[in-house]
N, C-alpha and C positions, 0 to 999 in steps of 0.2 A: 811802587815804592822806590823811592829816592836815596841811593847811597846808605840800603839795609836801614832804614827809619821807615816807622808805617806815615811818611807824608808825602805830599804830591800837591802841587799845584797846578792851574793854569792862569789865565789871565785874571778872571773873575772869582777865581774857587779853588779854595784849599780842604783837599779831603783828608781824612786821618782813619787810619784803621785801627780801630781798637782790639778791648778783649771779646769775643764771642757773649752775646745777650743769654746764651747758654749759661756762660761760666761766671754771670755776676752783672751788676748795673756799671755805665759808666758815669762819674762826676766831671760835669764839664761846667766851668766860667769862662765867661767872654767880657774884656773891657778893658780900659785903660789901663790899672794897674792889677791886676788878679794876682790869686794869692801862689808866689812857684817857689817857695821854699821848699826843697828838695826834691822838686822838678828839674829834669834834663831839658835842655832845649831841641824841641825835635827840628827844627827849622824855622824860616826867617823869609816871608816875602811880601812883594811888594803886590796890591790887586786894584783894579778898575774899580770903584764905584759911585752907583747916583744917590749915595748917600745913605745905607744904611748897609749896616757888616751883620749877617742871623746864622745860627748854628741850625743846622735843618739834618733828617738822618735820608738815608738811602734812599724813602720815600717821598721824599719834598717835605716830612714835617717839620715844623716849625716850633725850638724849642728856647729859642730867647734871639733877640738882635737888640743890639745900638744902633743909636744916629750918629755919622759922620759927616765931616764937609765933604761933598762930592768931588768926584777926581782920585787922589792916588791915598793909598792908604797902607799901613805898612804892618803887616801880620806876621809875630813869634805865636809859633806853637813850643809850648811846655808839654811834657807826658812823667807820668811816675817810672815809665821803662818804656827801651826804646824799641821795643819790639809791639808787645800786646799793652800799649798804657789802658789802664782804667780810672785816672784822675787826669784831665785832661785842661788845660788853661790857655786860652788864645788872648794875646796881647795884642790890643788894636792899637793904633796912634798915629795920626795924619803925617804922611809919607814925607819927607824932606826931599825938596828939587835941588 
């Protein structure tokens, strides 16, 4: 965790720590314009890829992706709170050189 926000990236891969699967479901949208009205902005980066951006959990599953131009891509994560979010929104949109 980045600067007390549950986000993190590397090159390729933006993680986010949500609320415990204990304490409730998380809602998560991924894409161009998703919906972050009264969403925090958890963080903002920039990732590698060959074209396609997917939300996947701990396990490698696979629970939605878009198509992107390959190359640079530029990912805001939104969360309801900045600690445990349980509505979660990733804003994709091809990176600016």
């Amino acid at each position: 965790f980045l600067a007390e926000r549950p986000v993190a990236a590397t090159g390729d891969c933006v993680a986010v720590g949500v609320l415990s699967v204990d304490d409730g479901a998380t809602a998560v949208e991924l894409g161009a314009m998703p919906h972050v009205d009264g969403l925090s902005r958890l963080g903002q980066f920039t990732l590698e890829t060959e074209g396609r951006v997917s939300i996947r959990d701990v396990h490698n599953g696979e629970y939605d992706s878009i198509l992107v131009e390959p190359g640079k891509c530029a990912v805001t994560v939104w969360g309801n709170d900045t600690a445990e979010p349980d509505v979660v929104a990733f804003e994709v949109r091809s990176a600016v050189s």
